[in-house]
C-alpha positions in Angstrom: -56.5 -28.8 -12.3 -55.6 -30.0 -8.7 -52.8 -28.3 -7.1 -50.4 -31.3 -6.7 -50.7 -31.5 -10.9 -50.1 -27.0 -10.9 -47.3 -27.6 -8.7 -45.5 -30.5 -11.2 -46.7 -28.5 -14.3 -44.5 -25.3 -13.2 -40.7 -26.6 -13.0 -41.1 -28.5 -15.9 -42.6 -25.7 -17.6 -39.8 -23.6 -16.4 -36.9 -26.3 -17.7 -38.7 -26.3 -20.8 -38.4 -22.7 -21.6 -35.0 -23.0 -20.8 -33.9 -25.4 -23.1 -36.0 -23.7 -25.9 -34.7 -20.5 -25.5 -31.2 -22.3 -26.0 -32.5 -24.2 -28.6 -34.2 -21.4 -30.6 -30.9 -19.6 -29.9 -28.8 -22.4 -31.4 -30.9 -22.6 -34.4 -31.0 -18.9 -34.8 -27.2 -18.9 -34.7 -27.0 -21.2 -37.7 -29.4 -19.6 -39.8 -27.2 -16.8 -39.7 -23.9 -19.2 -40.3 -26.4 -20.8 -43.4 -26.5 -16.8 -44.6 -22.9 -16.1 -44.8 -22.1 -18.9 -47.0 -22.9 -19.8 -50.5 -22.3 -23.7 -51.0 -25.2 -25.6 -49.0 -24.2 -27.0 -45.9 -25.7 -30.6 -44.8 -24.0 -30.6 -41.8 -25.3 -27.6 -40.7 -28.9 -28.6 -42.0 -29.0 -31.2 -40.3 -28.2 -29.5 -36.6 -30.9 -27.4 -37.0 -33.4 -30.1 -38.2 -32.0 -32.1 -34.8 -33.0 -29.1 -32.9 -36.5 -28.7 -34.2 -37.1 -32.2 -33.9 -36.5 -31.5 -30.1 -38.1 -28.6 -29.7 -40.9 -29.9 -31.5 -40.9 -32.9 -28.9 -40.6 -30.9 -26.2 -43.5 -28.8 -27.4 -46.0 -31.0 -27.9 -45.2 -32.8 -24.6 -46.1 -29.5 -22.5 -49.2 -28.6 -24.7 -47.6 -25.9 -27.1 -49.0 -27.3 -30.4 -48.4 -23.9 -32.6 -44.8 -24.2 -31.0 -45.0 -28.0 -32.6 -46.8 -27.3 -35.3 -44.4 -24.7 -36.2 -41.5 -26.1 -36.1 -42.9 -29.1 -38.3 -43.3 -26.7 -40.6 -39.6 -25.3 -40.3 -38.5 -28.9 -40.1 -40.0 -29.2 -43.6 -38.4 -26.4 -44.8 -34.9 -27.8 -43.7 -35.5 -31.8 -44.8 -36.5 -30.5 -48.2 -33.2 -27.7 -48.9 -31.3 -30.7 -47.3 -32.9 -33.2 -50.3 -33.2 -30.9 -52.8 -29.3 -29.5 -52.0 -30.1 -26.1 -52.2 -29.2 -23.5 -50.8 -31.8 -20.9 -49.0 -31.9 -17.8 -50.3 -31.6 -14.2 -48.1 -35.6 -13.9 -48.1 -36.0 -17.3 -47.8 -33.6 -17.5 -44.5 -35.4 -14.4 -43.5 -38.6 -16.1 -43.2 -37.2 -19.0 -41.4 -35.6 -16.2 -38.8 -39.1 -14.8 -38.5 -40.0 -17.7 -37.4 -37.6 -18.0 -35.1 -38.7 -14.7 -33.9 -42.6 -16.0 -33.1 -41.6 -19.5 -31.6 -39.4 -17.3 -29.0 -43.3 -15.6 -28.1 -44.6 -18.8 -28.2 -42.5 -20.4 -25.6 -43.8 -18.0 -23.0 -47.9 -18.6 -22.8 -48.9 -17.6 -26.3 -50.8 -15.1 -27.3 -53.5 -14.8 -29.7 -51.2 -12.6 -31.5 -48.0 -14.7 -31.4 -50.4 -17.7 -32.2 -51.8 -15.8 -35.6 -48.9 -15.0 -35.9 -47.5 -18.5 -36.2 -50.0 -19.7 -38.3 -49.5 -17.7 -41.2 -45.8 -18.5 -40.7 -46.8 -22.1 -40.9 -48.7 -21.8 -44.2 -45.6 -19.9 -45.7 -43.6 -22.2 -44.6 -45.2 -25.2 -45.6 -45.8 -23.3 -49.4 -41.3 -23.0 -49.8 -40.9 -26.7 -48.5 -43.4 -27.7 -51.5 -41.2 -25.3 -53.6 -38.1 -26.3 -52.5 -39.4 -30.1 -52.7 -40.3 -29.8 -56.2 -36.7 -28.1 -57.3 -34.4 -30.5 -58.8 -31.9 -31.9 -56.6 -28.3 -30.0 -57.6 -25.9 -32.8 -57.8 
């Protein structure tokens, strides 16, 4: 990589860890308003999907692709409660606030840790939005 490209590459990289760190703090935010309420909440839902869809962007724009790749798979988890009109149960939030957890150590260079880490996360997470696909929508 020349230096002129290193030099561009830096800021940006620097605004985008910004913004994800708000984003991921947003998101981690309403998981937590998602867990103090029973009824399912589309409004809420949908924020966080809106969010993902960003960070996910934003992600695979700067060459993060377990970042992307993660959030997909949270995105999935989200698109399908939001369809099916269910709501998440404490484990299953838990999960999803896990993840939150490892696309915070992924936003940062990863490691090969916080990468493994985020691809189990992203094969549990793409088995409950199957699950939660193949529940009946509540009316």
């Amino acid at each position: 990589m020349n230096q002129a490209l290193a030099d561009l590459e830096r800021p940006l990289q620097a605004i985008f860890a910004d913004e994800a760190c708000l984003h991921l703090a947003h998101i981690d935010a309403s998981l937590a308003a998602l867990g103090e309420h029973a009824a399912p909440q589309a409004a809420l839902l949908l924020s966080i999907q809106d969010a993902l869809h960003t960070l996910k962007g934003a992600a695979r724009a700067i060459g993060l692709g377990e970042l992307e790749y993660l959030c997909h798979a949270m995105e999935q988890v989200f698109a399908a409660a939001a369809a099916a009109r269910v709501t998440l149960t404490p484990a299953q939030l838990a999960r999803l606030r896990s993840a939150i957890g490892v696309a915070a150590t992924l936003v940062a260079p990863p490691t090969g840790r916080s990468r493994n880490q985020a691809l189990a996360l992203i094969g549990q997470l793409d088995a409950l939005a199957r699950e939660l696909a193949a529940a009946p929508p509540r009316p």
